[in-house]
N, C-alpha and C positions, 0 to 999 in steps of 0.2 A: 504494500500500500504506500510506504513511504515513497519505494522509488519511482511511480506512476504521479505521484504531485510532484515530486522535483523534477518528473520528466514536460510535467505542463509549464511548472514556474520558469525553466533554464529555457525558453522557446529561442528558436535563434534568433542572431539582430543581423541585421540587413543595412547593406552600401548603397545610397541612396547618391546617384550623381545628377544637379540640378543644370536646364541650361543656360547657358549665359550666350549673350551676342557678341562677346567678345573671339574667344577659340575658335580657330578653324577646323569641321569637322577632319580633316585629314590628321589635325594632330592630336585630338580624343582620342582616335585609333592606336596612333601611337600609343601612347599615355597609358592605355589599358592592356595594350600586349606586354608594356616593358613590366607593370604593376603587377597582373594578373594571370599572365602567360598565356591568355586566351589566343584562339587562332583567330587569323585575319579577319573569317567571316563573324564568327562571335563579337568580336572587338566594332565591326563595321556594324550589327546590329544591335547592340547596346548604345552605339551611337546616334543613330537612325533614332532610337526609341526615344533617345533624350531629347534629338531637334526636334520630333515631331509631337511626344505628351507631353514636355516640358520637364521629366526624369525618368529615369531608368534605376532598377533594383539592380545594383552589379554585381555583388557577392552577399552569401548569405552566412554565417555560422556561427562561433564565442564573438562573446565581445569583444576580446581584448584583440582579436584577431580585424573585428571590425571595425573597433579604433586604430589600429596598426595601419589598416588598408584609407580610410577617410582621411587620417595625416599625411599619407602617401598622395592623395591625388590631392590634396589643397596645396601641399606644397610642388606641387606638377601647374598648380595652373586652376584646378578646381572646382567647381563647387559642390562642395559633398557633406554628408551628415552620415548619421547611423539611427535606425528605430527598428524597435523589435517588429517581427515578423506578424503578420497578420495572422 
């Protein structure tokens, strides 16, 4: 029992990238293969989703791992948060 509520409380938190009119989508792509190691296409469609909904969920899992990744692209250029998972 115990470990089915620590499995609800620990839910994952999520890389939230916002977009900005500043960055050219060619170097998001960048940005996310160098960070994330995702391939071309992954990287071109997470970017795509960010011009066109205005953010994309990049990475999901621990926090600290999702704080690790949100300081990674703010200091790339940016704009990023972390919020637990729906």
């Amino acid at each position: 029992m115990a470990t089915e509520t620590m499995v609800a409380i620990e839910r994952p938190w999520s890389v939230v990238v916002w977009d900005d009119p500043v960055t050219p989508m060619s170097v998001v792509v960048v940005i996310f293969k160098k960070i994330f190691g995702y391939s071309n296409n992954k990287c071109t469609q997470l970017m795509l989703t960010v011009h066109h909904e205005g953010r994309a969920i990049v990475w999901s899992g621990q926090r600290e791992r999702a704080e690790s990744y949100c300081v990674k692209l703010q200091v790339a250029g940016l704009q990023s948060t972390i919020e637990h998972d729906q």
